[in-house]
N, C-alpha and C positions, 0 to 999 in steps of 0.2 A: 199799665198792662205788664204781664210775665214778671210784677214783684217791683217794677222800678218805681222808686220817690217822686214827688214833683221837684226835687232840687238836683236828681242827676242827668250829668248833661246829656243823655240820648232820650229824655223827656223835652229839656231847653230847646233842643237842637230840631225835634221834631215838632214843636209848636212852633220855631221861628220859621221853618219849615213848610209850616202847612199848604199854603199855595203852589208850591214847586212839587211837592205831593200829590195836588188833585190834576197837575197840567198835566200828568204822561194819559191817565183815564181819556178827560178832554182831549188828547191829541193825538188818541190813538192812531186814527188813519193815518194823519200826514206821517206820524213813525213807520208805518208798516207803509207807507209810498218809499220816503227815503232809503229804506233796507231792500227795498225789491229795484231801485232804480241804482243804488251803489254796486247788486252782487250782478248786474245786467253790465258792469264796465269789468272786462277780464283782468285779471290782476293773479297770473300765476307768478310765483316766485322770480327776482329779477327782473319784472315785468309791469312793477308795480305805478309808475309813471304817472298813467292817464287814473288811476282812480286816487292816487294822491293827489293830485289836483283838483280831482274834483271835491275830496272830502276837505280838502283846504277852502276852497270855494263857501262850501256849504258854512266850514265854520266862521267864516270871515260875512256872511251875510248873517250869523247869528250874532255878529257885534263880537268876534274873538279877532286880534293877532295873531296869524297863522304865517308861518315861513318853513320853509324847508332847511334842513341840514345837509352836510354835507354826503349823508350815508343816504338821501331819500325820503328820510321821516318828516312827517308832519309834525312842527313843533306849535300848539297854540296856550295864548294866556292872554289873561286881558289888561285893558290900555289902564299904564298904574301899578301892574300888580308889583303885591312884596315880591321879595327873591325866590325861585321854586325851592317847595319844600315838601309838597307833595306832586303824585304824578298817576293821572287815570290813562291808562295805554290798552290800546287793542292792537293787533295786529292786519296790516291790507292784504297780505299775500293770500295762496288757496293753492292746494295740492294740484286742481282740475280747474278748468277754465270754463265756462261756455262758447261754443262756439259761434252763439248767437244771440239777440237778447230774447227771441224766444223760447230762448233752452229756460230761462226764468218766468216761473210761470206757477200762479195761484189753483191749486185742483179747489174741487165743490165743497172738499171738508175742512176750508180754511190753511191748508199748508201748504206753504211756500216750498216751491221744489226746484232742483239744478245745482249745481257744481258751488259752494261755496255757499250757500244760503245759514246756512248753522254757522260753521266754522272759516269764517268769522264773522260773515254779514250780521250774527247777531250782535258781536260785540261791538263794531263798527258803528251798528244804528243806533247801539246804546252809549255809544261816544257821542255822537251828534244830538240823541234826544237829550243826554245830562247837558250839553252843550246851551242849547236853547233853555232847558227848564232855569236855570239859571240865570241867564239877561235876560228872560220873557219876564221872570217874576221877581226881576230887580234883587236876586239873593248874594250878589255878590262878595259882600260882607260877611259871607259866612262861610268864604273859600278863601281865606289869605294864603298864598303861597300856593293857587292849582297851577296844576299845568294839564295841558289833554296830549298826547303822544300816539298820532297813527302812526305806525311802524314797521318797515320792511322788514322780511327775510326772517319770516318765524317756521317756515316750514320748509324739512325737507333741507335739501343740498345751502338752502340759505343760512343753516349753522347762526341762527339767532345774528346773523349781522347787524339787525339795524338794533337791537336790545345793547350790543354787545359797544357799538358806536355809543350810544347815548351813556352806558354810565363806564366807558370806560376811555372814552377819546377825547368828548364833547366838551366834559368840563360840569355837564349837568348834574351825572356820577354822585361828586363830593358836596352837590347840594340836595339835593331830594334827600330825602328821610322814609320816605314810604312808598314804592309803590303800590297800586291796586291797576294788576293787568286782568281784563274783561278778553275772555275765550271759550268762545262759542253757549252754549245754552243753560237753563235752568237754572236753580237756587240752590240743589244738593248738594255742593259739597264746596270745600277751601281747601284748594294746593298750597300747602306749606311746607310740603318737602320737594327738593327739585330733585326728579330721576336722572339721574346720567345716562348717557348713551354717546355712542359711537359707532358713526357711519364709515363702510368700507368701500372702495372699488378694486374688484378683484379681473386682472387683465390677465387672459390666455392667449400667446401667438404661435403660431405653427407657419409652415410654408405653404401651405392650402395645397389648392389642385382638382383635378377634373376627380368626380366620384367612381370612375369605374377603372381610365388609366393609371392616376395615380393612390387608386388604393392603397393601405399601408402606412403611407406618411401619419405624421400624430396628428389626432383634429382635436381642436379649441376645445371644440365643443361640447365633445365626449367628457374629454377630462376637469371640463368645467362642472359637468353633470353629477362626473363622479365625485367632485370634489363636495358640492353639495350634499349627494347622498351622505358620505361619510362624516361631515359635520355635523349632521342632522340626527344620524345616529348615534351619533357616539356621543352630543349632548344632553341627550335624551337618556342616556346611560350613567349618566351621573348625579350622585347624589349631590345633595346643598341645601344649606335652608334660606338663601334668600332668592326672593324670586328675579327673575331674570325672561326675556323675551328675546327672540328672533326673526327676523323677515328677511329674506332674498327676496327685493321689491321689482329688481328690473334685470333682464335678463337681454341681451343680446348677439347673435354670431350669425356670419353667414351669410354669402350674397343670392344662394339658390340652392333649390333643392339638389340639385346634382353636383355642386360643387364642395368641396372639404373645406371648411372655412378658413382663414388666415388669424381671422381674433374669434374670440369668445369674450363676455366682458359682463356683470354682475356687479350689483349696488347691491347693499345690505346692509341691515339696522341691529345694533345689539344697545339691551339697555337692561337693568339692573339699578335693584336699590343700594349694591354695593360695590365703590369699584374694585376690589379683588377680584368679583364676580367677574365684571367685564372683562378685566386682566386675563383670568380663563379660560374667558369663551373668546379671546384673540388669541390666544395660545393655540388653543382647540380651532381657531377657525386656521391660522398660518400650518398648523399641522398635518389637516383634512387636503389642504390645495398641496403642500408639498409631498405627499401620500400619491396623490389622484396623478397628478406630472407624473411620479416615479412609475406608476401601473400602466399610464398610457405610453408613456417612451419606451418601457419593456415590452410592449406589443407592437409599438410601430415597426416596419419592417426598413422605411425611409426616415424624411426629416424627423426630425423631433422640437417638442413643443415647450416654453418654458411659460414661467408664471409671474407675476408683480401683485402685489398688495399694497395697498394707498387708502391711510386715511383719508377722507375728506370731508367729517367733519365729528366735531365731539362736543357734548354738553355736561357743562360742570355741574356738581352737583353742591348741595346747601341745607339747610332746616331752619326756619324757626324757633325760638323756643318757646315754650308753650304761653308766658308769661307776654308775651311783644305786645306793644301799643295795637299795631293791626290786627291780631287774633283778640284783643279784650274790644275794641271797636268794632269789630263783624260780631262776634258774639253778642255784645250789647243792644246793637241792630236788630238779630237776628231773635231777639228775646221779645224785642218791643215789635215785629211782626209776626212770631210767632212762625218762625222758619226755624225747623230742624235740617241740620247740613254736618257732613261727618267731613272729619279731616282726612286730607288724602294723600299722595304720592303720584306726581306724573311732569311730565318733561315741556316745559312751556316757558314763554319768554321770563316768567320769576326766575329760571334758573340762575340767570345772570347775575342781576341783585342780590339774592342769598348768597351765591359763591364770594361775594366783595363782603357778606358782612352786612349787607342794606336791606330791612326789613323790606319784604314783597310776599304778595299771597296771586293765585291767580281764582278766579271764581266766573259760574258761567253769569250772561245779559236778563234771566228770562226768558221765558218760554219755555219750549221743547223742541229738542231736535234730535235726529239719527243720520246713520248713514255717511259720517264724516269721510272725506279723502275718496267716496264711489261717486258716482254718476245717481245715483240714486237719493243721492244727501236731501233731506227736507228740516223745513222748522215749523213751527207753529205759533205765533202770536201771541195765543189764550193764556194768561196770567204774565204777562211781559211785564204790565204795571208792576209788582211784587220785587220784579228784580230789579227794575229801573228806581224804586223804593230803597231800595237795600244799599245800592250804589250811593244813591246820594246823601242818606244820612251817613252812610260809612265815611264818606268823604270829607262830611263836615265835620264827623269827631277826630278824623286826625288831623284836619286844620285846624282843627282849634288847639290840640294836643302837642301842635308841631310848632308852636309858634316860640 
């Protein structure tokens, strides 16, 4: 199929194959049981604990060595294996939690819906289903050197921690040769360039006070406000040809409506495919706050208000090049099913790997999903086979590759 020979190896690899192919069809359900019963155990950032255990559980009654590290990940491989030399990783955390395991719940048109369900319950499940298809259909032998990697602190203030542990603390780092990290849904497309980004916290203090007696004094809040507006414009006024994004995600001051606040306080996300770019738009963001201070303390009539700005966190950036063992192995895959997928740019635990120099690609589990990071997030089941297909002979061509 798609032009390939009977003697190259994503032909071999897919005939030795063949029963580990037909189990995801066969086991559909108990998949889509496991994916709806893992994103039912909370697991916001820093909080990933109880669903590590549990996915270590899982993988250890599928006949894997599962142990935790020091940073929280699930490290699994099996009894025997070579040295790691490759590494299928997903991520446990989720922006939003449920607050219940009702909040996870199948509507009538097959989609899974609640907080985490896509991003990452799919890739999760599809860690667990490669998991099993593998010791269910004795393929062993055709994964020398896997390792499977659930992994803390991919989202959000967790600054890729548990990616960041693994190849650059552990020790595991200077042995893998490939990753393939699974995030979130579908077959469209392969991250092989990592976006940069850089998270701020932007802290306003004033002396506060009663809203009517001590009117006048500087408030947090204001100047917080304004500090925003003016970054937002005056970014937006600027030319540049590489794209770049913005978010002021979280926003806080204030202990009542009648009171002047004492803090104001802002998290926000900057990313860019280029870091000069970034460079800029921190220039441009420390300029906007130290603007906004200036304008508010020139009208306060009392206290006055100052400001801090605090990284806290940043993702390094990396590429592929187009020639890598991992991009001619998804390709090859992606011929012999007859999956079109365009290469892309976006900020996921590959960043890590690419930045050291270690080929890594991120790509979605299958299915479909939306609404990542809202309360509204859903997934959908319908063609999961396809990707769960794609993973595992991906898998096999660079174990064999890698040896």
């Amino acid at each position: 199929m798609g032009g390939a020979t009977a003697a190259s190896p994503i032909v071999e690899v897919t005939a030795a194959l063949g029963p580990c192919l037909q189990f995801f069809a066969r086991e559909r359900r108990r998949i889509n049981d496991r994916h709806l019963e893992l994103c039912r155990i909370p697991a916001p950032t820093f909080q990933e604990k109880k669903r590590a255990e549990w996915i270590a559980g899982q993988l250890r009654t599928s006949g894997w060595e599962a142990r935790h590290d020091r940073a929280g990940n699930v490290i699994a491989s099996l009894s025997g294996a070579e040295a790691p030399r490759v590494a299928l990783t997903a991520h446990l955390d989720t922006v939003l939690a449920p607050r219940g395991p009702e909040e996870i719940l199948v509507a009538a048109d097959g989609k899974f819906q609640g907080p985490g369900v896509s991003d990452n319950g799919a890739g999760l499940a599809a860690l667990l289903a490669i998991a099993r298809a593998i010791q269910e259909c004795q393929a062993s032998e055709c994964f020398p050197g896997l390792i499977l990697v659930a992994n803390v602190g991919e989202e959000g203030e967790g600054n890729l921690c548990g990616m960041r542990y693994l190849c650059r603390s552990s020790g595991l780092g200077s042995k893998v040769r490939a990753f393939l990290v699974l995030d979130g849904p579908g077959t469209d497309h392969i991250t092989s360039r990592a976006l940069a980004s850089r998270r701020y916290e932007v802290l306003i203090a004033g002396p506060g006070g009663h809203s009517w007696s001590d009117y006048g004094v500087g408030n947090p809040v204001h100047a917080l406000g304004r500090a925003i507006a003016l970054f937002s414009e005056n970014v937006e006024a600027r030319n540049g040809t590489a794209r770049y994004s913005y978010n002021f995600g979280t926003l806080e001051g204030g202990p009542s409506v009648n009171s002047i606040p004492s803090t104001a306080r802002a998290k926000l996300d900057l990313r860019s495919e280029s870091t000069t770019r970034i460079d800029e738009l921190a220039e441009l963001l420390s300029g906007s706050i130290e603007r906004a201070v200036e304008i508010e303390n020139g009208r306060a009539s009392g206290g006055k208000v100052t400001a801090r700005l605090r990284v806290i966190g940043a993702r390094p950036t990396g590429q592929l090049p187009d020639d890598s063992r991992i991009l001619s192995a998804l390709r090859a895959v992606d011929t012999q099913l007859g999956i079109r997928a365009r290469a892309d740019c976006a900020s996921t635990d590959a960043n890590v790997p690419l930045s050291l120099g270690i080929e890594a690609v991120s790509i979605g589990a299958g299915g479909t999903g939306g609404g990542a990071h809202t309360p509204s997030e859903w997934f959908h089941p319908g063609g999961r086979e396809l990707g769960l297909k794609r993973i595992l002979l991906a898998l096999a061509l660079l174990a064999r590759d890698a040896g």
